[in-house]
Steps between C-alpha positions, in 0.01 A plus 500: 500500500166347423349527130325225440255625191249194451182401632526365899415204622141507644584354769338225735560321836418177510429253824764313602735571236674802367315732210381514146451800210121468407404585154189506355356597145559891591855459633835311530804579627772517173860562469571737217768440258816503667810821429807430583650751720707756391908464531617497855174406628327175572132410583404208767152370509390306818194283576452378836308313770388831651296573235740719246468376101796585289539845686771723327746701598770695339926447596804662499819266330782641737828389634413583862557142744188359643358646758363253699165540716358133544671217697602343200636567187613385106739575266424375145797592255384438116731346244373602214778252286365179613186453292292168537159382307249753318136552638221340252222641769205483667150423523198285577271194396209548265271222699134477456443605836687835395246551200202406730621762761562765181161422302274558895601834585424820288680586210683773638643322807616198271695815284635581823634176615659422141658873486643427863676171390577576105481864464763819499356666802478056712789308578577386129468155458641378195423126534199262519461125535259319278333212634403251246135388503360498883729487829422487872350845461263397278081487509567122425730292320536519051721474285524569121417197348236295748398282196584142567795335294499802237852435462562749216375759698240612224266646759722710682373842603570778809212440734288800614705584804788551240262752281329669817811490806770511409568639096270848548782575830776334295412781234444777737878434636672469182381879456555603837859379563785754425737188392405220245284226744672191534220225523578127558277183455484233803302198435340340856340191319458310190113352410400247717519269202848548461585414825518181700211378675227686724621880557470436899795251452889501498727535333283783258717427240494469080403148394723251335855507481727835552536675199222293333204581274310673801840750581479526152141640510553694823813691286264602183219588798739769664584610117167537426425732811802725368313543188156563620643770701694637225179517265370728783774741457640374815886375470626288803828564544596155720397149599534297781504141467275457743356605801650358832533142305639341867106590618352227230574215697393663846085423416480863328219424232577863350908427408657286261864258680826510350819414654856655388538201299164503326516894432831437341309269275263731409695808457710312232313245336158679474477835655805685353514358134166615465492803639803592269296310202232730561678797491537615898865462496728628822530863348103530433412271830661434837440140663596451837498166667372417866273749622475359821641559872868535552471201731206226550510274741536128206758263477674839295484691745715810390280508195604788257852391499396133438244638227782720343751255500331219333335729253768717377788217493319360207626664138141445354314625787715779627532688127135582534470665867543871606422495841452340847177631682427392832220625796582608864303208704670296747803754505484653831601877510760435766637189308854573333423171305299607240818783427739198478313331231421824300893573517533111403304525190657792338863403587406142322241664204562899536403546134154438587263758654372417841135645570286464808154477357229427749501631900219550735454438873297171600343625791187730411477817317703655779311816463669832599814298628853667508657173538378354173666814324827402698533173376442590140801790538688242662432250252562694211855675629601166590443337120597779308844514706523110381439513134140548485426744208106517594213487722144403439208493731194188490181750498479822471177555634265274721128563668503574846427137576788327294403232318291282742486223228863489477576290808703588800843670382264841442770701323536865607528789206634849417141623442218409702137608371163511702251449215188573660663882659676557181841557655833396468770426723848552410706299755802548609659229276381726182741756650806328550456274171511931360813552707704266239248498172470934496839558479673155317399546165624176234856478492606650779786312698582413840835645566750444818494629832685433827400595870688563776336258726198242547225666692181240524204539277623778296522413158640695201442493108695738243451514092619725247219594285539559075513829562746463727363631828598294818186325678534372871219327697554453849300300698450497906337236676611641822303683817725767476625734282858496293750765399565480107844631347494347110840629373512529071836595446531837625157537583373411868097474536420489835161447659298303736258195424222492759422149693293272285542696170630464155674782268600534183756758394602613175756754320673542206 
């Protein structure tokens, strides 16, 4: 039975590629607050490449066998007593592009977009990722202390893309999200003055030696942005120690190098003790080291376990850090490597987090395309089943023509806006991020499950909630349809997942 009570997707065909949900300052699409079905009952929600957005319909939990009807078929059996890592959760970059996008369009279509994302009745993100000064989605390159040689950092100050892009949205999501936000700081560069020679040259890095007066000034610099922040009633709940620090030496002018051995360093001679000095110890902040791809082609080549390992064997480093964070580039979505290295990390430093916190396709906006919205589903299954505990987007919002100044890997989004028609275009990536972020709320945790056979490009996901309902997400990459039976116990579910579809079932 269908009873899907929200707002439907407006929905729109486009060219060449699959569809989109338009909204506009009139109307958006929403998903209402979700109710857990009553006893003996469970609710699925599917999204799919024919068009359907987190349709709903109503189950029976019975005993009866599966019935099958498609050519192929899977059993997932639930063990509800092995329990692995807790969710943290999910969300999306606060770039100045987003802002720019937000401060164009009318008021009410900006309310719209935030609701979707933050809100009760969107897909309830609970996270958002900081940037520090200016990034690659940036008008042009600042930071927050330009001054030459001001080495005690007496003219500090947020710039104006701070005051008018990203706190006003920062603000509007702390009161929109149903679960305390979860913001974390990630620096792209230091001032140019700080920094060794020209910005066009490499390695980008911190002048003088490691660990020196300049690290030194970099560490109060990063303190310094947690407590402008915090004077504007904004508390940042994490830090990275810097963003993608392998990219520094790769002619980047917007990134700042490090190597494992020089973030070790850092972390333990200037970073940590003064974090912890200045009151932002590891139960009022969470730093997480790396923050960069799971693999980069240098002479480290696997580099989050090299990054991990040399940080966290050091006593005075390794007291200090949280967290590993690491980004989706270079980890192709049929590639069982990055899952080895994931699984490497937490047997070697499993009491630290693990959180993915930047993903977005490199090849265009990728506007109305199914495919995109796979390989996010795919993405995220596949890191949450290997320790992950979260997910978080780059941009949550870009103009219809990317960012034109921002070079040739034009990142693709949840949430593409035409400015000049007033419209927004949900894609399908916003949906299946919602598949995972709507119905994992903080803390809850991935629990065991078996199937009776392999079948190709299905992929499956189950979590027990706080309030201890059962969540599956099931994932088909496949032409053709597939039979479901998920036994619980003595409860069977059975029902079919369309070709090129995703559901999500829950019950208590």
């Amino acid at each position: 039975m269908n009873i899907y009570c929200g707002k439907p997707c407006a929905e729109r065909k486009i060219t060449g590629a699959d569809s989109v949900c338009v909204c506009n300052q009139t109307y958006c699409d929403d998903f209402p607050a979700l109710i857990l079905p009553k006893t003996g009952h469970a609710l699925v929600y599917e999204s799919g490449k024919s068009g359907q957005r987190f349709r709903e319909t109503q189950l029976k939990l019975n005993a009866r066998p599966l019935m099958r009807s498609a050519k192929e078929s899977q059993t997932i059996t639930i063990d509800r007593n092995q329990s692995y890592q807790s969710i943290i959760g999910f969300g999306g970059a606060f770039t100045d592009e987003f802002g720019m996008v937000l401060n164009a369009v009318p008021n009410e279509l900006s309310a719209y977009l935030m609701e979707s994302y933050f809100g009760k009745n969107g897909i309830e993100y609970n996270m958002g990722r900081l940037p520090v000064a200016s990034t690659d989605y940036s008008a042009h390159y600042y930071t927050y202390d330009d001054n030459v040689d001001d080495k005690q950092l007496t003219k500090f100050a947020l710039a104006k893309e701070d005051l008018e892009l990203k706190i006003p949205h920062l603000k509007t999501a702390q009161r929109l999200c149903t679960a305390p936000l979860k913001l974390f700081g990630s620096a792209w560069a230091a001032p140019d003055w700080m920094k060794t020679g020209p910005k066009d040259k490499s390695p980008n890095q911190l002048k003088g030696e490691t660990g020196g007066e300049y690290y030194d000034i970099w560490a109060k610099y990063l303190v310094k942005f947690l407590d402008v922040y915090a004077a504007q009633n904004i508390s940042i709940w994490g830090l990275t120690t810097q963003n993608e620090p392998t990219w520094g030496r790769q002619f980047i002018p917007n990134d700042l190098f490090f190597d494992p051995e020089m973030q070790r360093v850092f972390v333990a001679k200037n970073l940590g003790p003064l974090l912890h000095k200045s009151g932002y110890t590891s139960d009022k902040l969470k730093l997480m080291i790396f923050d960069d791809n799971v693999w980069r082609n240098t002479s480290w080549h696997n580099t989050l376990q090299q990054f991990a390992d040399t940080v966290l064997a050091d006593r005075e480093a390794e007291k200090y850090v949280s967290g590993i964070a690491y980004h989706w580039y270079e980890s192709s979505t049929g590639d069982e490597y990055p899952d080895v290295v994931l699984d490497a990390v937490h047997e070697k430093h499993g009491d630290r987090f693990m959180l993915m916190t930047e993903a977005c396709h490199l090849s265009g906006l990728g506007n109305g395309r199914w495919d995109f919205g796979e390989h996010y589903a795919h993405d995220i299954i596949r890191d949450l089943n290997h320790w992950t505990t979260g997910w978080v987007e780059w941009n949550m919002a870009l103009g219809l023509n990317g960012c034109p100044r921002c070079g040739p890997n034009q990142c693709g989004t949840a949430i593409v806006v035409d400015i000049e028609k007033r419209e927004a275009y949900k894609q399908p990536t916003f949906y299946t991020i919602g598949h995972f972020s709507k119905f994992l709320p903080p803390n809850s945790v991935r629990i065991g499950h078996k199937l009776d056979k392999t079948v190709n490009n299905l992929f499956v996901l189950t979590m027990k909630r706080t309030d201890n309902a059962i969540v599956v997400v099931v994932l088909n990459q496949n032409d053709s349809e597939i039979d479901l039976q998920i036994v619980d116990s003595n409860n069977r579910l059975n029902h079919t997942i369309p070709q090129r579809s995703i559901q999500t079932f829950i019950w208590q």
